[in-house]
C-alpha positions as CSV (number, residue, x, y, z in Angstrom):
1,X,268.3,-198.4,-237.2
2,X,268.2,-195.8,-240.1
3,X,269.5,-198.2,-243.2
4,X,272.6,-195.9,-244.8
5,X,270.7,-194.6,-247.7
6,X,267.6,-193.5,-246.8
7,X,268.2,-190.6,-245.0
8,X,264.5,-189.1,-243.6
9,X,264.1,-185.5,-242.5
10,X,260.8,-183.5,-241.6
11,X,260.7,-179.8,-243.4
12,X,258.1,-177.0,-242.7
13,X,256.1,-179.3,-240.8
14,X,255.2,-181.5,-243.8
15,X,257.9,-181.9,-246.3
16,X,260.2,-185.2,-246.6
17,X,263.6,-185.7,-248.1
18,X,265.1,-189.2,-248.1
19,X,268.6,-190.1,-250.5
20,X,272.0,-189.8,-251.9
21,X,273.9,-188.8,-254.6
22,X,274.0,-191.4,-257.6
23,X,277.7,-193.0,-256.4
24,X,280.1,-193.7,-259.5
25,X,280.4,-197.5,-259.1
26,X,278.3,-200.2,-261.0
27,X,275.4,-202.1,-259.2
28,X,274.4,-206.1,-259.2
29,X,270.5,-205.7,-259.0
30,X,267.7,-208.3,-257.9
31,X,264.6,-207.6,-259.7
32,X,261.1,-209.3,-260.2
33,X,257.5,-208.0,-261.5
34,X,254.3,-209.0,-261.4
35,X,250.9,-208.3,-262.1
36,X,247.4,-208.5,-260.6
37,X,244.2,-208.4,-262.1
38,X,241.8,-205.4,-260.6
39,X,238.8,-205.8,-263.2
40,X,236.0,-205.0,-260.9
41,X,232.5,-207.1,-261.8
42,X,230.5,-205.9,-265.3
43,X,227.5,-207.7,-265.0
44,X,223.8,-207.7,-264.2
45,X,223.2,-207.3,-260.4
46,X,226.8,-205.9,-259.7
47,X,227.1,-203.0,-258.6
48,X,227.5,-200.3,-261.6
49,X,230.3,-199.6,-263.1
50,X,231.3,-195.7,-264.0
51,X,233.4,-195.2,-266.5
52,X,236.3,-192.7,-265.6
53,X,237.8,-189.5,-267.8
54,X,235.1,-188.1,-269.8
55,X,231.4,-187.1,-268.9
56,X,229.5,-188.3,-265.9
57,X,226.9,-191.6,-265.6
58,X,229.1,-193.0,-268.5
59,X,228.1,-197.2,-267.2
60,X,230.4,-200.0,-268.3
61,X,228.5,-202.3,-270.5
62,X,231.2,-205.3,-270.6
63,X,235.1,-206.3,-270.1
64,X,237.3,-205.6,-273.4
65,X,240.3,-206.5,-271.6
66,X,241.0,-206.8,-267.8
67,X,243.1,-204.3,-266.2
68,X,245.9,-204.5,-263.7
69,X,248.2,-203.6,-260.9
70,X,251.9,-203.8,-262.1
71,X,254.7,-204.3,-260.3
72,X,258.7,-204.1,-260.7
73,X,260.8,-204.6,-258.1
74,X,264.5,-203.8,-258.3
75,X,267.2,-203.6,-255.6
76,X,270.3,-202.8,-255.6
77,X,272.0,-204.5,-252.5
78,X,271.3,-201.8,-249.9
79,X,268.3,-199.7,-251.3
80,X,264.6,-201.2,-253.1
81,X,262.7,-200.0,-255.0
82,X,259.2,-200.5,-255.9
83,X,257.0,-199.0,-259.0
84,X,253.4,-200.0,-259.3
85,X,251.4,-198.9,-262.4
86,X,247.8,-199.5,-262.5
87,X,245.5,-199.4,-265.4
88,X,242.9,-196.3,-263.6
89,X,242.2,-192.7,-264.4
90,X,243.9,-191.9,-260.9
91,X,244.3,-193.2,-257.3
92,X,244.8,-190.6,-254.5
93,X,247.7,-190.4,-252.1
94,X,245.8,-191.7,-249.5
95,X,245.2,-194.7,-250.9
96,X,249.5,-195.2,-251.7
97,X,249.9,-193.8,-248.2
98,X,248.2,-197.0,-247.2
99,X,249.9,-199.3,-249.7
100,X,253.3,-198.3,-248.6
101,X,251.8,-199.0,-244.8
102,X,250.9,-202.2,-245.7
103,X,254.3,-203.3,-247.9
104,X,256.2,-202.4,-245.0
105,X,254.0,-204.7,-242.4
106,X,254.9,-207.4,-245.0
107,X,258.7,-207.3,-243.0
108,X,260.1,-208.3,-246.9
109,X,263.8,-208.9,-247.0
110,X,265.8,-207.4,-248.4
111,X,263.8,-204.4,-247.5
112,X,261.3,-202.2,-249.9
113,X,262.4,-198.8,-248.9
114,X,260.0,-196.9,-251.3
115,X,257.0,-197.8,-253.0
116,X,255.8,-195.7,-256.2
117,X,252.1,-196.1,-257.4
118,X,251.4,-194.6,-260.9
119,X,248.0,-194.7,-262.6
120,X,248.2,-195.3,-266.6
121,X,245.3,-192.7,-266.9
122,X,242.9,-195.0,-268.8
123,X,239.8,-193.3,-269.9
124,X,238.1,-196.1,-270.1
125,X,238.9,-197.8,-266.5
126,X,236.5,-197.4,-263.4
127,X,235.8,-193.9,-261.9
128,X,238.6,-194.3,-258.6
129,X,238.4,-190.5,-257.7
130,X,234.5,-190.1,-257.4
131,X,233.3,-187.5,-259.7
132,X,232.2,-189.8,-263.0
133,X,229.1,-191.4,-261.5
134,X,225.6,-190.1,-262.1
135,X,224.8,-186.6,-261.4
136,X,224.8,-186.3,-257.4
137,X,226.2,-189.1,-257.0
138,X,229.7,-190.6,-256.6
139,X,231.4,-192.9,-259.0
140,X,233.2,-195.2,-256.5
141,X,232.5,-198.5,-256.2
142,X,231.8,-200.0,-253.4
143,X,234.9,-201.8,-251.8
144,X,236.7,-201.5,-255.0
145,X,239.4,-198.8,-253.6
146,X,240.8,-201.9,-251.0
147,X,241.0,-204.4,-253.8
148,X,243.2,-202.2,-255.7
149,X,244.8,-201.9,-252.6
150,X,245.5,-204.8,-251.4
151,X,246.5,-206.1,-255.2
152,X,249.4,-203.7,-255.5
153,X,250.9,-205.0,-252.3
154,X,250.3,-208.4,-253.7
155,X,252.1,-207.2,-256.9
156,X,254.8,-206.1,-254.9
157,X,255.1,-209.2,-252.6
158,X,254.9,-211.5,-255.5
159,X,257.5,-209.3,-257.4
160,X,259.8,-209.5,-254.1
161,X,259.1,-213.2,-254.2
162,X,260.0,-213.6,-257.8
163,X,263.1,-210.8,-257.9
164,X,266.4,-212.6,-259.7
165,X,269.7,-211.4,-260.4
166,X,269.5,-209.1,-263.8
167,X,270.8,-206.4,-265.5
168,X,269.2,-203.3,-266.8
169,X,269.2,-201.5,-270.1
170,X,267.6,-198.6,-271.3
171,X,266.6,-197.1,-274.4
172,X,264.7,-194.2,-275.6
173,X,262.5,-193.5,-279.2
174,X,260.7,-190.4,-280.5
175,X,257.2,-191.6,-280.7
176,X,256.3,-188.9,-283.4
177,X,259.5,-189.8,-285.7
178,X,257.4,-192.1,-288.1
179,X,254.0,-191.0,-287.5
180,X,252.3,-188.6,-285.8
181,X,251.2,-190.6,-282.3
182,X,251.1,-187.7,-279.7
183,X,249.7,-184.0,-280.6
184,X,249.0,-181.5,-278.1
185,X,245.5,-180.4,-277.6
186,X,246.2,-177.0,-276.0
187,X,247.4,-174.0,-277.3
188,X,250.6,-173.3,-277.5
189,X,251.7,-176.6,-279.1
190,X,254.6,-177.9,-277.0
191,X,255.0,-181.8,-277.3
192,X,257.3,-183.9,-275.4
193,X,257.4,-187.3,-277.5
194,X,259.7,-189.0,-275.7
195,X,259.5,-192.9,-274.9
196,X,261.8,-194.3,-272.2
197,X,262.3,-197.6,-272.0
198,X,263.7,-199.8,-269.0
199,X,264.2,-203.9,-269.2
200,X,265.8,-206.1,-266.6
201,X,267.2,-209.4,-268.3
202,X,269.2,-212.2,-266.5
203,X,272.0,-213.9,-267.3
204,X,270.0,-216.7,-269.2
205,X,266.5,-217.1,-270.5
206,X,263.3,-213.9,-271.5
207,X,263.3,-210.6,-270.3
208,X,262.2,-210.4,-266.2
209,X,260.7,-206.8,-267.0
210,X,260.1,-204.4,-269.9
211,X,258.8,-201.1,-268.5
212,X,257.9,-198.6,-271.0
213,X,256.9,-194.6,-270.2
214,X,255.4,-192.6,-272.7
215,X,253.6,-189.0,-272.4
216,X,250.0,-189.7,-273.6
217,X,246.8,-190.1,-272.4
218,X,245.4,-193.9,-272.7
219,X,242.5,-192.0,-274.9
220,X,242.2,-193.4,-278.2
221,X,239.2,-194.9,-276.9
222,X,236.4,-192.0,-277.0
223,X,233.7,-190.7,-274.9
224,X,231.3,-193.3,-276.6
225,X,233.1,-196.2,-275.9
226,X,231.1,-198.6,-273.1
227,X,233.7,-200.8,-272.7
228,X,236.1,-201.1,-269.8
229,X,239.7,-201.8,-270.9
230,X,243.1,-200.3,-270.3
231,X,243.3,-198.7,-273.9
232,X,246.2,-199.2,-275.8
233,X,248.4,-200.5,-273.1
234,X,246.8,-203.5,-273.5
235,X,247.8,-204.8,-276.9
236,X,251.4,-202.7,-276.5
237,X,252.0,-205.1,-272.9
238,X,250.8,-208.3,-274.7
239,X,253.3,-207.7,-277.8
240,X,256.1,-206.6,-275.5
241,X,255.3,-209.8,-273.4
242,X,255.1,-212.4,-276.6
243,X,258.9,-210.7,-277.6
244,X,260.7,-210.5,-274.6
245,X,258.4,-212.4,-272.0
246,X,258.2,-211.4,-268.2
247,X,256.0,-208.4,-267.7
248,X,254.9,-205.1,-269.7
249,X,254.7,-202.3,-267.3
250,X,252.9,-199.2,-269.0
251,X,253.3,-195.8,-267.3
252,X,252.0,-192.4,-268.3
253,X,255.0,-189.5,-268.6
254,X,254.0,-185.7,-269.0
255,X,250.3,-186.4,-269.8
256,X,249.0,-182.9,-269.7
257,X,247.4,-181.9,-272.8
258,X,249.1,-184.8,-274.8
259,X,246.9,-186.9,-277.1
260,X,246.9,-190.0,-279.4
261,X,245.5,-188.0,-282.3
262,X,243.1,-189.5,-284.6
263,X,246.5,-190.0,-287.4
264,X,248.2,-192.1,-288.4
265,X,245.9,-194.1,-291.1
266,X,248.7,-196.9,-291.3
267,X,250.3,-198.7,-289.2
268,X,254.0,-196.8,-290.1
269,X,256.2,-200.1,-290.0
270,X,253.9,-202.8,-292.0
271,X,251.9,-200.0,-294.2
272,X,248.6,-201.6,-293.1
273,X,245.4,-199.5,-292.9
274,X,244.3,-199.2,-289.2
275,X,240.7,-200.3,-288.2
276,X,237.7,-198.5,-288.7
277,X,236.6,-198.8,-285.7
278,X,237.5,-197.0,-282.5
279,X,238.9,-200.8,-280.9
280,X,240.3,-202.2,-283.4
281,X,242.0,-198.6,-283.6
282,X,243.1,-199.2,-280.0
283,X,244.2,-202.5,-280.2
284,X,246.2,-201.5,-283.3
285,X,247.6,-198.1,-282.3
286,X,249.1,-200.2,-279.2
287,X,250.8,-202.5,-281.5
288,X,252.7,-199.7,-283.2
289,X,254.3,-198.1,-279.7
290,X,255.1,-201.9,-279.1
291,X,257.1,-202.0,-282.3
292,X,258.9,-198.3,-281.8
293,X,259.9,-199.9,-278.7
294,X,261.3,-203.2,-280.0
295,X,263.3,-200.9,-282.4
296,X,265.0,-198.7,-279.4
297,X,265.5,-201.4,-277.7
298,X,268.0,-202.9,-280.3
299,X,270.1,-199.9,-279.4
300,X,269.2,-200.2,-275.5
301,X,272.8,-199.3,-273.7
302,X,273.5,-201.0,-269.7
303,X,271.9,-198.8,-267.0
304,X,274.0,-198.9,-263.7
305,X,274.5,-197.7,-260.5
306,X,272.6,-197.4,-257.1
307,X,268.9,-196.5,-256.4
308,X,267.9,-193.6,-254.1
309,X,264.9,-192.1,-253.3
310,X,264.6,-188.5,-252.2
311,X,260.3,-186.9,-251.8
312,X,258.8,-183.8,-250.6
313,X,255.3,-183.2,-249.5
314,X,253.8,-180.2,-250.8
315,X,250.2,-178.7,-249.9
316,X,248.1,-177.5,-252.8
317,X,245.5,-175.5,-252.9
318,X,242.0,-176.6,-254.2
319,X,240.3,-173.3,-256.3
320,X,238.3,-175.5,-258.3
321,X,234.4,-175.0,-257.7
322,X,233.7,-178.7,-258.9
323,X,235.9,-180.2,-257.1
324,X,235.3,-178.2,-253.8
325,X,231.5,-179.2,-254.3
326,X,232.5,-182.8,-255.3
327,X,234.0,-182.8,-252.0
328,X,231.5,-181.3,-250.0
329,X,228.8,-184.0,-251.4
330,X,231.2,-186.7,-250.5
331,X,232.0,-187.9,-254.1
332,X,235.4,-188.2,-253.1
333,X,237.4,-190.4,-250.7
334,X,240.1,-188.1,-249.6
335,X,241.8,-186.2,-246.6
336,X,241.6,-182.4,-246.8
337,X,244.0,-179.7,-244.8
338,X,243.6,-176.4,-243.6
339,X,246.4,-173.8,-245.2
340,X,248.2,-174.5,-241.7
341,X,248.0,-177.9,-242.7
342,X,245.8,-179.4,-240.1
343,X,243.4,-181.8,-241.4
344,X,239.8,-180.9,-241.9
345,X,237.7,-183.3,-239.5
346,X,235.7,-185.4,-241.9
347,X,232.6,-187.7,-240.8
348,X,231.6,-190.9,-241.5
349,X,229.8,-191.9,-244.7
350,X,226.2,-192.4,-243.7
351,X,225.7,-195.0,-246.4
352,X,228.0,-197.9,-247.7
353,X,227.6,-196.0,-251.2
354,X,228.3,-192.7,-250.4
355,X,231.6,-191.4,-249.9
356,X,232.7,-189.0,-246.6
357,X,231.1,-185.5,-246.8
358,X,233.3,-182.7,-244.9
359,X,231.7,-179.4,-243.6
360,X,232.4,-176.5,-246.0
361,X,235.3,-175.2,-245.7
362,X,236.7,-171.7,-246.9
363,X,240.1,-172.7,-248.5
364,X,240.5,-176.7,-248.5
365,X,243.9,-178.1,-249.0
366,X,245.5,-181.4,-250.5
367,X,248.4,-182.8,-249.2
368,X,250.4,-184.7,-252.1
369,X,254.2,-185.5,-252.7
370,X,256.7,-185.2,-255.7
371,X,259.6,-187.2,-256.2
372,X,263.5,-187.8,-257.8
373,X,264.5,-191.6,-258.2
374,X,267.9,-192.3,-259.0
375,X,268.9,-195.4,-260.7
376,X,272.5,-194.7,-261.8
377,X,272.8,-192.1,-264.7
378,X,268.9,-192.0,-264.8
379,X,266.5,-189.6,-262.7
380,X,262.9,-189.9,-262.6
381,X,260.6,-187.4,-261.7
382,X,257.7,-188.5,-260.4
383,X,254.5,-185.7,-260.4
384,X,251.3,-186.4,-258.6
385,X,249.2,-185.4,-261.4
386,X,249.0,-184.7,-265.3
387,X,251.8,-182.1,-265.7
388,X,252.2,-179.7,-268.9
389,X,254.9,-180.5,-271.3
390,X,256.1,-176.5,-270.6
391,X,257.2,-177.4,-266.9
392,X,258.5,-180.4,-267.7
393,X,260.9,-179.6,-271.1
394,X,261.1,-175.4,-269.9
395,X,259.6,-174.2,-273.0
396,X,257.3,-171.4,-272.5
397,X,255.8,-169.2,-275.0
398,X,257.4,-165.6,-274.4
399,X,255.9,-162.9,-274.1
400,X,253.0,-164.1,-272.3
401,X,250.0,-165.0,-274.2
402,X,247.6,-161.8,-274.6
403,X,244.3,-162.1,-271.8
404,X,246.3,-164.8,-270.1
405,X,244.6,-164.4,-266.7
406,X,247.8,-163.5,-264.7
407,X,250.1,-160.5,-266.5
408,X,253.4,-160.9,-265.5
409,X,253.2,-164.3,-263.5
410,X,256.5,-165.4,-263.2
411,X,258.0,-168.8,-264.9
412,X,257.9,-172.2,-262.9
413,X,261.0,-174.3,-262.3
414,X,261.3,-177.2,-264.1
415,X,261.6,-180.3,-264.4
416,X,264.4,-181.6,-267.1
417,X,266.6,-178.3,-266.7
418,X,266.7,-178.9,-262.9
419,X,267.9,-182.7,-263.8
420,X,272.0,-183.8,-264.1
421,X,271.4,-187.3,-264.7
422,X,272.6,-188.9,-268.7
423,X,268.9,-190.2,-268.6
424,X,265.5,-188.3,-267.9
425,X,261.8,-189.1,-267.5
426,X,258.6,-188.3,-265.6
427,X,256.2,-190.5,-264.6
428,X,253.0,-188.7,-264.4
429,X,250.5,-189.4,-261.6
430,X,253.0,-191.0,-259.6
431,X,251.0,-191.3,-256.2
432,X,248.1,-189.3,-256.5
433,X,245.8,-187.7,-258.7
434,X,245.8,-183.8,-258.2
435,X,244.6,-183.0,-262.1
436,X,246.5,-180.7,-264.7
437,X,249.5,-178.6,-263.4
438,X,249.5,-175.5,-265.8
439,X,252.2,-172.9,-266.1
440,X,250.7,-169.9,-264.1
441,X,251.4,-167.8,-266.9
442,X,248.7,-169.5,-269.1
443,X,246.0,-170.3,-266.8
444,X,243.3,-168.7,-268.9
445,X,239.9,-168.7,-267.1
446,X,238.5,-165.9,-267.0
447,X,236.7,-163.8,-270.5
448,X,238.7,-162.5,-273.0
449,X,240.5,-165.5,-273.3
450,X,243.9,-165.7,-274.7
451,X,244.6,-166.6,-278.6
452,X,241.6,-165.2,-279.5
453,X,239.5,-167.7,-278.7
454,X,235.5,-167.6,-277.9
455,X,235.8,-170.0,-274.8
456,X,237.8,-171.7,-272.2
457,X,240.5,-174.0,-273.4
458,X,240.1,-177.8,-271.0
459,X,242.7,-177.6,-269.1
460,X,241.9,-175.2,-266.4
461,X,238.4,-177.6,-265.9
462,X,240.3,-180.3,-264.3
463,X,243.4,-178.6,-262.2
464,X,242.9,-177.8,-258.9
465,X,243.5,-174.5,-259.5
466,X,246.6,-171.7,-260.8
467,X,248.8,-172.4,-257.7
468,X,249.0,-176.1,-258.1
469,X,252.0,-175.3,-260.6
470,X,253.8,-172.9,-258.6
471,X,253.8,-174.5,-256.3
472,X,254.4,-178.2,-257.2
473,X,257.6,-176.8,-258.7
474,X,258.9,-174.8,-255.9
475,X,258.8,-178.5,-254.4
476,X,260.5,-179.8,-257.5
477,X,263.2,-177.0,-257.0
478,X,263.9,-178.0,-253.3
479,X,264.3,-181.5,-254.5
480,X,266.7,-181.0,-256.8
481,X,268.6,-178.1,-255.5
């Protein structure tokens, strides 16, 4: 029998809407976390290890710090809800598609009516898409991909297991108001520096869960670094957890072109110098986002209200040349469509290291999905890839930027404007991995490029193309309409 709130209906063949309004009463909520380690093997005779995020055949030399699937499990009486964040560059919707199979053979009660799995976007994780290994050759490790899998639904299952009456709270910090922690690495400059912050405590005794969303990529580690480690999550969860206890859950917000810069010099509450060195840096620069969020968190007000869950598949596109030859070569371990929407027939690896190679196909399609969550007065987007601060705040540079590659392209929705909740946030690739999602007005790849400048700027090398924005937020827009 259809449970009361999760309402399912089938749109155009692939699209999906499930929920209700946010109700005006107050909500008792169960919730548990948990967290598994996914650290594949760095060692001599292992298979290698690819580094993820920068240039290709980047190997992991050693383990800074492990990395993790996270898990928070809330529910609200008649609705859960599950959010998984894992410490990788990206994990495709295939791969939740499965996860959220699997939860749901688990027969939990009460019920987990939605499961959410985000990647931090750690450039310094293992390659989980396929295109950081050596030249040819794809960066997935072998059996690695059902490990992660099955520890998220073991970080859900233990999360279920563990789930306690609590309240919830939330709080939200400017991560630039003492020091400049995000800049924007794209022209134009448009930062969204908001931090978000949710924490489930019960009636006695530490914090069951403090989950923290920031727009940033996990970068402060560079293209050097040979270590694998989750970047500055890691020291930010392990000074969250030694405050409050429980579990630190880090997820990514609009990543898009967002940056930790090389400032500040000082930490900006004890004055310290930061490290020299590009760890110590890391380690250091997570402390501080630690601190701004024991600050908000003094002013945290109570979040209320029942959970619903409403998605939308959308079909994207793939203009990309790398990516369409990544595919082709079988670096990748992912279903593609047809524009109707059939899938493309795929065939078998032919090794245990090589990925599926499909025949070439003249306009290949992903499938992906976008999301609204409702947990009382807060709504969360959740994007299938690293969005551009423009589509989610709606600030666009007007007129269109000069040599802009499409005059006249019309303006996305997006994301906040289309939002009525008190509270708002994205989380960034939320189950899948589909690359940057540009405004259509400033994809810029073609000679002369706009703002004057003598080559491409980065984004446009990692999207999937100039339609993935459009039309991601047409998707957004039926969502929310």
């Amino acid at each position: 029998m259809m449970r009361p709130r999760m309402m399912i209906v089938v749109c155009a063949g692939f699209a999906l809407s499930c929920g209700v309004a946010e109700a005006a009463k107050s909500k008792r909520y169960r919730v548990g976390a948990a967290s598994v380690v996914i650290t594949p093997k760095v060692a001599a005779g292992a298979p290698p290890v690819w580094l993820a995020g920068y240039g290709i055949g980047r190997r992991a030399q050693k383990v800074h710090d492990d990395i993790y699937a996270r898990a928070m499990v809330i529910h609200d009486g008649e609705f859960g809800l599950a959010i998984v964040a894992c410490d990788l560059v990206g994990f495709f919707y295939d791969e939740v598609l499965k996860i959220r199979e699997a939860v749901e053979k688990l027969g939990l009660e009460p019920k987990v009516d939605y499961v959410l799995v985000s990647a931090t976007h750690t450039h310094a994780g293992p390659d989980t898409i396929g295109i950081w290994g050596p030249f040819g050759r794809t960066g997935l490790i072998p059996g690695h991909l059902a490990k992660v899998r099955a520890a998220c639904v073991e970080a859900v299952q233990t999360a279920h297991k563990k789930a306690k009456r609590a309240t919830l709270r939330i709080a939200t910090a400017d991560a630039n108001a003492q020091a400049t922690l995000i800049g924007d690495s794209r022209l134009p400059k448009v930062i969204d520096s908001k931090i978000t912050v949710i924490q489930a405590t019960p009636k006695r005794g530490r914090a069951v869960v403090t989950l923290v969303n920031m727009p940033c990529h996990p970068e402060v580690l560079g293209s050097r670094n040979p270590q694998l480690s989750s970047d500055f999550p890691s020291t930010m969860r392990e000074y969250l957890e030694e405050k409050y206890g429980g579990v630190a859950i880090y997820n990514s917000g609009t990543v898009g072109g967002l940056l930790a810069p090389r400032t500040p010099k000082a930490d900006p509450f004890t004055r310290e110098a930061l490290p020299g060195d590009e760890i110590g840096r890391m380690m250091a620069y997570g402390r501080i986002i630690g601190r701004i969020v024991e600050h908000a968190l003094k002013d945290a007000k109570p979040l209320t209200g029942p959970i619903s869950v409403r998605t939308k598949e959308a079909l994207l596109p793939v203009w990309n040349q790398v990516y369409k030859t990544a595919m082709r070569m079988g670096l990748c371990s992912r279903q593609v469509y047809h524009a109707d929407a059939t899938p493309v027939v795929v065939p078998k690896p032919t090794t245990a290291s090589s990925g599926p190679a499909f025949p070439k196909v003249a306009d290949p399609h992903l499938k992906t999905e976008v999301g609204l969550i409702q947990i009382g007065p807060l709504q969360i987007a959740a994007i299938p890839g690293e969005i551009y601060p423009e589509l989610t705040l709606g600030k666009f540079q007007r007129p269109q930027e000069e040599n802009a590659d499409f005059p006249g392209a019309p303006l996305e929705p997006t994301i906040y404007p289309r939002m009525t909740g008190r509270y708002k946030m994205v989380i960034g690739l939320a189950n899948d991995e589909v690359g940057y999602i540009l405004p259509k007005s400033q994809w810029d790849w073609f000679a002369p490029y706009a703002y004057g400048r003598k080559e491409r700027q980065y984004g446009e090398f990692n999207s999937c193309g100039p339609e993935v924005g459009p039309r991601l937020m047409a998707a957004w827009a039926e969502l929310t309409k």
